[in-house]
PAKOLMAR-669247 format. One record per residue (C-alpha): y, x, z; residue number from 1; residue in three letters. Coordinates in pm, 1 decimal. Layout:
BEGIN
<pt><north>Y</north><east>X</east><up>Z</up><resi>NUM</resi><resn>ALA</resn></pt>
...
This chain:
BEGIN
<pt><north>-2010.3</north><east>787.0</east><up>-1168.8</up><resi>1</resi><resn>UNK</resn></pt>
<pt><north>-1776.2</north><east>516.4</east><up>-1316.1</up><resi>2</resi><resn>UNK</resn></pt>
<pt><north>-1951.7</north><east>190.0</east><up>-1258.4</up><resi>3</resi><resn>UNK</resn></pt>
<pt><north>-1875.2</north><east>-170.5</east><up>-1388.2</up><resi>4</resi><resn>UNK</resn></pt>
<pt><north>-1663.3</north><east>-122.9</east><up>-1669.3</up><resi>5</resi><resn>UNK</resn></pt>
<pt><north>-1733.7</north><east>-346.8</east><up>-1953.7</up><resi>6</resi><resn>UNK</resn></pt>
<pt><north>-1946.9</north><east>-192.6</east><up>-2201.1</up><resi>7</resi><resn>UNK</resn></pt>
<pt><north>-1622.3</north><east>-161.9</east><up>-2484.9</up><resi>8</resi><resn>UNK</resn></pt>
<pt><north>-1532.4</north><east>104.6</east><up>-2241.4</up><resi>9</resi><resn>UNK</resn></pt>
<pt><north>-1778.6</north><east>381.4</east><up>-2335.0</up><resi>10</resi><resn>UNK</resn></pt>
<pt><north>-1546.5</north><east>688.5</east><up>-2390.1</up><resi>11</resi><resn>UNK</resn></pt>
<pt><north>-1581.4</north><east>987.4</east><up>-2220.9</up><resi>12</resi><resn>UNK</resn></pt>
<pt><north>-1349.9</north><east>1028.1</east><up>-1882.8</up><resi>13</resi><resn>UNK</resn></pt>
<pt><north>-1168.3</north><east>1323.3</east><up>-1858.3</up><resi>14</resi><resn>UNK</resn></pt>
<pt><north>-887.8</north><east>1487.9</east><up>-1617.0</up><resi>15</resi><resn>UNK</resn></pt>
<pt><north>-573.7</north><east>1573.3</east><up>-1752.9</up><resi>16</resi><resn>UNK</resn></pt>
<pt><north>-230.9</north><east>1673.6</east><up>-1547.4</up><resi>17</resi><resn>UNK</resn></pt>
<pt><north>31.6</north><east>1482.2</east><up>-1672.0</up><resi>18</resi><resn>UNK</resn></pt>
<pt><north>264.9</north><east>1771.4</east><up>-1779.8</up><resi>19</resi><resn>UNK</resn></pt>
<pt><north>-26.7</north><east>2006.2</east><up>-1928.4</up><resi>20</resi><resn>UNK</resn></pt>
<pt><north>163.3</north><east>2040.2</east><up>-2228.5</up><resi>21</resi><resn>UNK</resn></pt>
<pt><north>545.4</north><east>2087.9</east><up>-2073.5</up><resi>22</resi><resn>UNK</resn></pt>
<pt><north>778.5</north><east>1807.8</east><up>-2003.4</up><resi>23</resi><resn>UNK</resn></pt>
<pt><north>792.3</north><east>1622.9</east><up>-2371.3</up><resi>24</resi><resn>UNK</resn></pt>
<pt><north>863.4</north><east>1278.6</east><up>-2444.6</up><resi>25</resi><resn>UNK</resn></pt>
<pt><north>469.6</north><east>1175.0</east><up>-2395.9</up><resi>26</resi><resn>UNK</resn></pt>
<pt><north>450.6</north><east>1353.0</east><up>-2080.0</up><resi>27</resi><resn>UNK</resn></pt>
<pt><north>759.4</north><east>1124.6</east><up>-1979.5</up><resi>28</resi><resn>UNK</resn></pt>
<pt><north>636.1</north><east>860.2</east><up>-2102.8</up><resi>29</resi><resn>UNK</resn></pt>
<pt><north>301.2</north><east>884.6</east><up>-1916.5</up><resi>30</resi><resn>UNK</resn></pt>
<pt><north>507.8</north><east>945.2</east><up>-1576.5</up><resi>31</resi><resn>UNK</resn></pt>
<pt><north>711.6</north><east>655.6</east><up>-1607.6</up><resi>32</resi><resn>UNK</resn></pt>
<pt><north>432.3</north><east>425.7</east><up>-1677.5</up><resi>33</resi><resn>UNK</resn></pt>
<pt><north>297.4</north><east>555.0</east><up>-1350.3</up><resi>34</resi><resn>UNK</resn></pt>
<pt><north>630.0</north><east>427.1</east><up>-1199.6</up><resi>35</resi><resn>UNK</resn></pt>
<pt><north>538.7</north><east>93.0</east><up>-1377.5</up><resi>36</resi><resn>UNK</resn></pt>
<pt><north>262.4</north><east>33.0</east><up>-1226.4</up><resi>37</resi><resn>UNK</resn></pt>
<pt><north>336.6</north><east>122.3</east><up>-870.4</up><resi>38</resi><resn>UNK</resn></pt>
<pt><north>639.6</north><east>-127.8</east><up>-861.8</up><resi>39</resi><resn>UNK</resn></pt>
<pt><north>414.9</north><east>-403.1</east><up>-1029.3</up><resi>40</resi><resn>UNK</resn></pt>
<pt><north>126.3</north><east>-358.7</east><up>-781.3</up><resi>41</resi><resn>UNK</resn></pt>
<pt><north>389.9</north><east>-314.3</east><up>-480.7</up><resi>42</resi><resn>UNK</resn></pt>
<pt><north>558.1</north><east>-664.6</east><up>-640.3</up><resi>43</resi><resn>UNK</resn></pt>
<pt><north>233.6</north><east>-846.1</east><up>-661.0</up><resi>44</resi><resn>UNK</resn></pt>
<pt><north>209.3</north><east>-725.4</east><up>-274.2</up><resi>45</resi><resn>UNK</resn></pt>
<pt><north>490.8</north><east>-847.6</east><up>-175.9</up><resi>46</resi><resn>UNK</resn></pt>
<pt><north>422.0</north><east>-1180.0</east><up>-354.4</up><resi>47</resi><resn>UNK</resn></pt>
<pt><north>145.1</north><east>-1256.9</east><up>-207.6</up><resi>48</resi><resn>UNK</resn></pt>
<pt><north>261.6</north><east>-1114.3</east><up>151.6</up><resi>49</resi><resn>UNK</resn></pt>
<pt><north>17.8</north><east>-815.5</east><up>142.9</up><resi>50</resi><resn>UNK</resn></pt>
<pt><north>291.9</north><east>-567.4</east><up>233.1</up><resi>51</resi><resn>UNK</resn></pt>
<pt><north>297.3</north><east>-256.1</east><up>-3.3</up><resi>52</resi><resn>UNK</resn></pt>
<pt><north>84.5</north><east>51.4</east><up>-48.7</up><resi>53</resi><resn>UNK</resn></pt>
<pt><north>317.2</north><east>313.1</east><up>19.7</up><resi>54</resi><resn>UNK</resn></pt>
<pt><north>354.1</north><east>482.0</east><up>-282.7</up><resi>55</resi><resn>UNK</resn></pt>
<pt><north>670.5</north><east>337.4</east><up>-380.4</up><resi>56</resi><resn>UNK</resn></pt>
<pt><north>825.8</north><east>499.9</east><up>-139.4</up><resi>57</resi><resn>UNK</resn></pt>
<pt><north>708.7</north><east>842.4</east><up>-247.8</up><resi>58</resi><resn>UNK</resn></pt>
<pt><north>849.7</north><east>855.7</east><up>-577.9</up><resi>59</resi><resn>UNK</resn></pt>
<pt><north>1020.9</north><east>1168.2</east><up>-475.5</up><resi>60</resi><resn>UNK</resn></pt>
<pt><north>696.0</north><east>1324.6</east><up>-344.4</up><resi>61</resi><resn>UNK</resn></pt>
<pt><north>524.4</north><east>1185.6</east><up>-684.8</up><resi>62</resi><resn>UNK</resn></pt>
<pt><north>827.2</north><east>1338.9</east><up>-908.0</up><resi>63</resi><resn>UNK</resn></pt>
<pt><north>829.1</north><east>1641.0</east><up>-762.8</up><resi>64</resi><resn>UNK</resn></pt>
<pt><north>433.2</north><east>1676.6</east><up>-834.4</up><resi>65</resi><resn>UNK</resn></pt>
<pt><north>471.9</north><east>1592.7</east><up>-1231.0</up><resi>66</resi><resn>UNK</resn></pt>
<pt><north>780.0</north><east>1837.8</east><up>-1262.6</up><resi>67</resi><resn>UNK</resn></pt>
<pt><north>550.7</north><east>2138.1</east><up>-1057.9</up><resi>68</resi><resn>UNK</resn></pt>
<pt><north>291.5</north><east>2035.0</east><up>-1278.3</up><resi>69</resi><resn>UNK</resn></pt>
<pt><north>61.8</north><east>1921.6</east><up>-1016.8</up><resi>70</resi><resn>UNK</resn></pt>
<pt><north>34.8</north><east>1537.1</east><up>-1111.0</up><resi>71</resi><resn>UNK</resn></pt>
<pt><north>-303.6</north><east>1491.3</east><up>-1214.5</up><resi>72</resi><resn>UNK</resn></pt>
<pt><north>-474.7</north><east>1192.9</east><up>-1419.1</up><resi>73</resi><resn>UNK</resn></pt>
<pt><north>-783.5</north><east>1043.3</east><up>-1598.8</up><resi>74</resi><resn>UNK</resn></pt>
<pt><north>-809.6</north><east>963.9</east><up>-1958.4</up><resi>75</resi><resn>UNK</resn></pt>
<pt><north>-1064.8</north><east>816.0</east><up>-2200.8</up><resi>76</resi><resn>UNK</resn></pt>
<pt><north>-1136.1</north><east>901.0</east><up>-2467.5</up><resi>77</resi><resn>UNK</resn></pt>
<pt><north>-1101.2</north><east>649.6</east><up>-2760.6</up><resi>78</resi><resn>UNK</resn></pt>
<pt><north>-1393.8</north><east>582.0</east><up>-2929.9</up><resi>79</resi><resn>UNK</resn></pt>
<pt><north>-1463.1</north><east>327.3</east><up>-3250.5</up><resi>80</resi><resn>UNK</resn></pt>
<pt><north>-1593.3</north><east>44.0</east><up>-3017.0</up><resi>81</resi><resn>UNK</resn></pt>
<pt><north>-1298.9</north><east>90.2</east><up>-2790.3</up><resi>82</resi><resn>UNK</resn></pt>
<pt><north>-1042.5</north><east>109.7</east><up>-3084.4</up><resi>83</resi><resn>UNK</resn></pt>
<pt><north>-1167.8</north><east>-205.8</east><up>-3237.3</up><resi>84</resi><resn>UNK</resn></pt>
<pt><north>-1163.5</north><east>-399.8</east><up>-2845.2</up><resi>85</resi><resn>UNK</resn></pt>
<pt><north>-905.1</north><east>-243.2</east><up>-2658.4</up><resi>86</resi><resn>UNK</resn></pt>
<pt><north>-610.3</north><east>-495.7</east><up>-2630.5</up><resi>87</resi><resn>UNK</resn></pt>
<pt><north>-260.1</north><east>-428.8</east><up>-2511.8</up><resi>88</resi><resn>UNK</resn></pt>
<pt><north>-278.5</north><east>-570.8</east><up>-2165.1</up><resi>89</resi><resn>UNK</resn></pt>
<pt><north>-624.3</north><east>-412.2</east><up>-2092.4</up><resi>90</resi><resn>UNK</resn></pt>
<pt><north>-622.4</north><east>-403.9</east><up>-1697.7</up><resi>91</resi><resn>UNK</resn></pt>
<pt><north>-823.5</north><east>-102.0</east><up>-1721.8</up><resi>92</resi><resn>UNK</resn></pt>
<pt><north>-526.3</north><east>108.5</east><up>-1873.6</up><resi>93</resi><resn>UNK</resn></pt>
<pt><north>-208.0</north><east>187.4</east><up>-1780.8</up><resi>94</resi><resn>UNK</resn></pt>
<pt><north>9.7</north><east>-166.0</east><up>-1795.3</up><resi>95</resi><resn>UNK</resn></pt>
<pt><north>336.2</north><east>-91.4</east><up>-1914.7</up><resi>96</resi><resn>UNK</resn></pt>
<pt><north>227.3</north><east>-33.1</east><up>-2245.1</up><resi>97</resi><resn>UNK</resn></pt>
<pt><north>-56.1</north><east>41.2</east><up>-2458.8</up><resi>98</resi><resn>UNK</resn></pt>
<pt><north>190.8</north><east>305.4</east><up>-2602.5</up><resi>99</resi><resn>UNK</resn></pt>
<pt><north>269.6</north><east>481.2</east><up>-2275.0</up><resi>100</resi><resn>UNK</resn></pt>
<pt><north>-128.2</north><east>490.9</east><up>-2234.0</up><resi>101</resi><resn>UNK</resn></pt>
<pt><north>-235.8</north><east>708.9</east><up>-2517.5</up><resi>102</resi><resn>UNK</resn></pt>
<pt><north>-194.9</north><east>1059.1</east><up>-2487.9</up><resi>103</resi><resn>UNK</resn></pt>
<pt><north>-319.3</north><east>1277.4</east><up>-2804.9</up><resi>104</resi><resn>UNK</resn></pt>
<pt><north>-493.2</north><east>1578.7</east><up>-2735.9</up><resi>105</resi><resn>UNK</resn></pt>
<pt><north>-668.9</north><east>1804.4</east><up>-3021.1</up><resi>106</resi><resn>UNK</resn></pt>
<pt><north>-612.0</north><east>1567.3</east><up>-3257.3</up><resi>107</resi><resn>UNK</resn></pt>
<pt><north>-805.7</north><east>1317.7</east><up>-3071.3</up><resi>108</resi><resn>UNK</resn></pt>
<pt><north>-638.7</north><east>958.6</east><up>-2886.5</up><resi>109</resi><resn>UNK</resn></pt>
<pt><north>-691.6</north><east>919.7</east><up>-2468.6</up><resi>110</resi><resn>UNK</resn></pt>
<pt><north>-624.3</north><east>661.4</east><up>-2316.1</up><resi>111</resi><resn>UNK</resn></pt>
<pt><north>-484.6</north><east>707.6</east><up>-1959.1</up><resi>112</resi><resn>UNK</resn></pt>
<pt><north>-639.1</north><east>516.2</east><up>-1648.6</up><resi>113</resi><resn>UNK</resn></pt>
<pt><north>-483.6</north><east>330.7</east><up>-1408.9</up><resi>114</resi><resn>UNK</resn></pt>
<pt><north>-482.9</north><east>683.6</east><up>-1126.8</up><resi>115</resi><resn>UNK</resn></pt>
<pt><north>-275.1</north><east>912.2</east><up>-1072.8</up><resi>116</resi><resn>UNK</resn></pt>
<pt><north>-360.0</north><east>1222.6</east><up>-754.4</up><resi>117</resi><resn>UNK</resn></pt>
<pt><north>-84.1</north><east>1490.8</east><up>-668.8</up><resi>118</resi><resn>UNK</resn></pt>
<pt><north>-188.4</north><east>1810.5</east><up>-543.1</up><resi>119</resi><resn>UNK</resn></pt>
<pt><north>55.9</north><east>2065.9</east><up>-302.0</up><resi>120</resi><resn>UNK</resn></pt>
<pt><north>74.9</north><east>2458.8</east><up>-308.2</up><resi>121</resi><resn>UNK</resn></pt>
<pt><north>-203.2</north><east>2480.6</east><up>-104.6</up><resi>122</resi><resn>UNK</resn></pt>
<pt><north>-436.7</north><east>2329.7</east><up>-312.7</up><resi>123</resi><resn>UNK</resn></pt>
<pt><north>-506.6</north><east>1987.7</east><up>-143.7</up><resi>124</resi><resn>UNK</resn></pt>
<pt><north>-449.0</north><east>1626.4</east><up>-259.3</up><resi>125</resi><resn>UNK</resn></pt>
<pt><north>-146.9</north><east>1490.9</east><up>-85.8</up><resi>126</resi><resn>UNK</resn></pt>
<pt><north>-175.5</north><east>1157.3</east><up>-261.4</up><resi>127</resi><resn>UNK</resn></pt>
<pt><north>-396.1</north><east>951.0</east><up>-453.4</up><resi>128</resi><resn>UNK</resn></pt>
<pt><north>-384.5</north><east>606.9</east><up>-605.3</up><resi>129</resi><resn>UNK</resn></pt>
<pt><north>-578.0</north><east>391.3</east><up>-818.9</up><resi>130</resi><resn>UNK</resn></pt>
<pt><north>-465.1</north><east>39.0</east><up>-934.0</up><resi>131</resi><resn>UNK</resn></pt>
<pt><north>-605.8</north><east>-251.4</east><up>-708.5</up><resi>132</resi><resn>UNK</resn></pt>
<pt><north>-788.8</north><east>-403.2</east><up>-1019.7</up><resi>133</resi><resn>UNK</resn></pt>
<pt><north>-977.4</north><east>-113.7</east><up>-1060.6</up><resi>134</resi><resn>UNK</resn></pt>
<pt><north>-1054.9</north><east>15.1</east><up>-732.3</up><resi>135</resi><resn>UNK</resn></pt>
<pt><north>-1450.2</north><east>42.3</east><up>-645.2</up><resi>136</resi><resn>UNK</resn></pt>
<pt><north>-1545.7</north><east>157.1</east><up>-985.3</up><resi>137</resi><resn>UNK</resn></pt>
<pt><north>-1543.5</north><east>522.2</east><up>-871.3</up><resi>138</resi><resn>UNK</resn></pt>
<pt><north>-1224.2</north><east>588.3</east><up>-1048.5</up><resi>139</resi><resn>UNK</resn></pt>
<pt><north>-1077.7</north><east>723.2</east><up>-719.7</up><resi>140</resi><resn>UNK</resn></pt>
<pt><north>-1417.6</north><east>927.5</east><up>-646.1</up><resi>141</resi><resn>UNK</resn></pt>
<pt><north>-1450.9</north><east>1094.9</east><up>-998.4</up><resi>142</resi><resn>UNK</resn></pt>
<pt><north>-1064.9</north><east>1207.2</east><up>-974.9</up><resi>143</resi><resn>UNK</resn></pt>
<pt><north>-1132.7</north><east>1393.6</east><up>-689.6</up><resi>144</resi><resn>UNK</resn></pt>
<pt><north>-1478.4</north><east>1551.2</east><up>-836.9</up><resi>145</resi><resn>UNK</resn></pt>
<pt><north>-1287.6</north><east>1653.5</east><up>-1067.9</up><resi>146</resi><resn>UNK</resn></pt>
<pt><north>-1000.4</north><east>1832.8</east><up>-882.8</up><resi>147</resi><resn>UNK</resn></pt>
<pt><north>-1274.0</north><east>1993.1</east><up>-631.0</up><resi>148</resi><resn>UNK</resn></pt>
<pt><north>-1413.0</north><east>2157.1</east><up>-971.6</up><resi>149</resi><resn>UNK</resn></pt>
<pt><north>-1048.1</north><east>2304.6</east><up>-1024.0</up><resi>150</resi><resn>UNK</resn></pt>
<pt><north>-1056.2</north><east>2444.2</east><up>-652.6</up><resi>151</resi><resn>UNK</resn></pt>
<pt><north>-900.6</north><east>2189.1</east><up>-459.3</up><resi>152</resi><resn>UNK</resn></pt>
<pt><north>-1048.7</north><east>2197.0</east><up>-117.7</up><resi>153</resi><resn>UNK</resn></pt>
<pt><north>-927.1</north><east>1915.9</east><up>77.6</up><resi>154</resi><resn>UNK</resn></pt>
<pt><north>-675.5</north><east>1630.4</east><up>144.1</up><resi>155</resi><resn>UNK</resn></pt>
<pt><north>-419.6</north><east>1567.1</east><up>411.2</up><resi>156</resi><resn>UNK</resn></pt>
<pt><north>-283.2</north><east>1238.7</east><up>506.7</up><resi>157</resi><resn>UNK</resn></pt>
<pt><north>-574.7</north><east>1010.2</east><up>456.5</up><resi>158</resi><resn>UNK</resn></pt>
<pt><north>-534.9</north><east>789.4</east><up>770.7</up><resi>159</resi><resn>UNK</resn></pt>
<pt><north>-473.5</north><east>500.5</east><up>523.6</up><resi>160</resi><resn>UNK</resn></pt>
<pt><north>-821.1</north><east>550.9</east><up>332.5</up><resi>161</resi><resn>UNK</resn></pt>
<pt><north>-1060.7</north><east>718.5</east><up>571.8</up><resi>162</resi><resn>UNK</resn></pt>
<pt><north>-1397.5</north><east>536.4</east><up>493.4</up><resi>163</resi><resn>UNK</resn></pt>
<pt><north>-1310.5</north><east>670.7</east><up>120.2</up><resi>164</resi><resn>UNK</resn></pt>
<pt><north>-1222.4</north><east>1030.5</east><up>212.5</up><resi>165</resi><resn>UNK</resn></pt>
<pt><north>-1505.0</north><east>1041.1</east><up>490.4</up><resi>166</resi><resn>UNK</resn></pt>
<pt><north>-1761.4</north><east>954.9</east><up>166.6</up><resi>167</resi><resn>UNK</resn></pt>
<pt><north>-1585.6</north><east>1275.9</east><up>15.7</up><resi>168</resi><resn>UNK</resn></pt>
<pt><north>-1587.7</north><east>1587.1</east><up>298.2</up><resi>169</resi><resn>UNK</resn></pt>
<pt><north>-1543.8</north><east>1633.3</east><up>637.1</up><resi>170</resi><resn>UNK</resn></pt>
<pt><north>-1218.6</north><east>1458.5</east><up>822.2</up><resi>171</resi><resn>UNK</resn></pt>
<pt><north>-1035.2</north><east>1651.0</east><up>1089.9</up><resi>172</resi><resn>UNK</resn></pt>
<pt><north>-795.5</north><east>1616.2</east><up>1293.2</up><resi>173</resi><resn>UNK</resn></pt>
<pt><north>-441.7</north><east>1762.8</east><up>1416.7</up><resi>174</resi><resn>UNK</resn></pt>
<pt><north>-178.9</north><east>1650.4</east><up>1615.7</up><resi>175</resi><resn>UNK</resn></pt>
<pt><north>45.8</north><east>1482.1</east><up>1335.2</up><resi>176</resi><resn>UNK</resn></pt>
<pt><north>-253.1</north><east>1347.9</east><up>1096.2</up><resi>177</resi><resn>UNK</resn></pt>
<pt><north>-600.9</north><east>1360.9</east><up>981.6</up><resi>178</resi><resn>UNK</resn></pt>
<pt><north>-713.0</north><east>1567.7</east><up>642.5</up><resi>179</resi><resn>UNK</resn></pt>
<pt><north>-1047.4</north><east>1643.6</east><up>486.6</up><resi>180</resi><resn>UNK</resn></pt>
<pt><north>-1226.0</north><east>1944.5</east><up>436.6</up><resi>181</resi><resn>UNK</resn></pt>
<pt><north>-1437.6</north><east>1889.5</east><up>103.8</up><resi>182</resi><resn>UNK</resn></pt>
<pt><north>-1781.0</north><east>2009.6</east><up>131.9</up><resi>183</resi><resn>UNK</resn></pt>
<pt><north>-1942.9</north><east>2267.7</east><up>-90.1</up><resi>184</resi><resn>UNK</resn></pt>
């Protein structure tokens, strides 16, 4: 389902939630690198008079999610060839730091992707972001797969993304907003 990567890339993608393990110092880590990225991508915006996407103005909404333990993430797996090609400012990681994108799980090194999705009481996704420079590789769609597996049924607020989230379930509508039902 992940499409265009180079061929270096050839780990396998899993989900993870951010604070699977507790709040530690690599859980932290992880978060803030998510706060990284959304002030460089809403910088770049601004630079080149784009506006920004949003999310750094729900940084509340998006710390609230990691501390409930609802923050959810993809990872990759490290293999040889991605050891031995992988640089530092890979734009297919997380950019703050290679560092803040490896997570260690079962003795084995992820590295974390560039997309993060939070997920309310209910069960639905009540954000989800991917980095611009690595949007349409089915990052975003995978993510989601992967939630649906977990039991999440749906997504509110998606206004801002509906040819995405249309690809995805069934949108409806209410008087404050539009949300998706996913299909079985």
């Amino acid at each position: 389902m992940v499409k265009d990567l180079p061929a270096y890339l050839d780990g396998e993608v899993r989900l993870f939630n951010f604070a699977e393990d507790g709040i530690d110092h690599d859980s932290l880590e992880c978060f803030f690198a998510i706060q990284h990225e959304l002030m460089n991508e809403c910088n770049e915006n601004a630079k080149n008079g784009c506006g920004n996407t949003g999310f750094i103005h729900n940084q509340s909404s998006i710390l609230e999610a990691f501390v409930k333990g609802r923050l959810y993430g993809l990872c990759m797996l490290e293999t040889r060839m991605m050891y031995e090609n992988v640089a530092p400012d890979d734009p297919h990681f997380m950019s703050s730091s290679r560092n803040d994108s490896i997570r260690y799980r079962d003795g084995e090194r992820h590295l974390t992707l560039p997309v993060f999705c939070a997920v309310d009481d209910d069960k639905r996704i009540e954000l989800l972001w991917v980095a611009a420079r690595v949007r349409r590789r089915g990052l975003g769609t995978l993510l989601v797969e992967c939630l649906k597996r977990q039991g999440v049924s749906g997504a509110s607020f998606v206004e801002d993304a509906l040819p995405f989230w249309q690809r995805l379930g069934t949108v409806t509508y209410s008087t404050s907003h539009a949300q998706v039902v996913f299909n079985s």
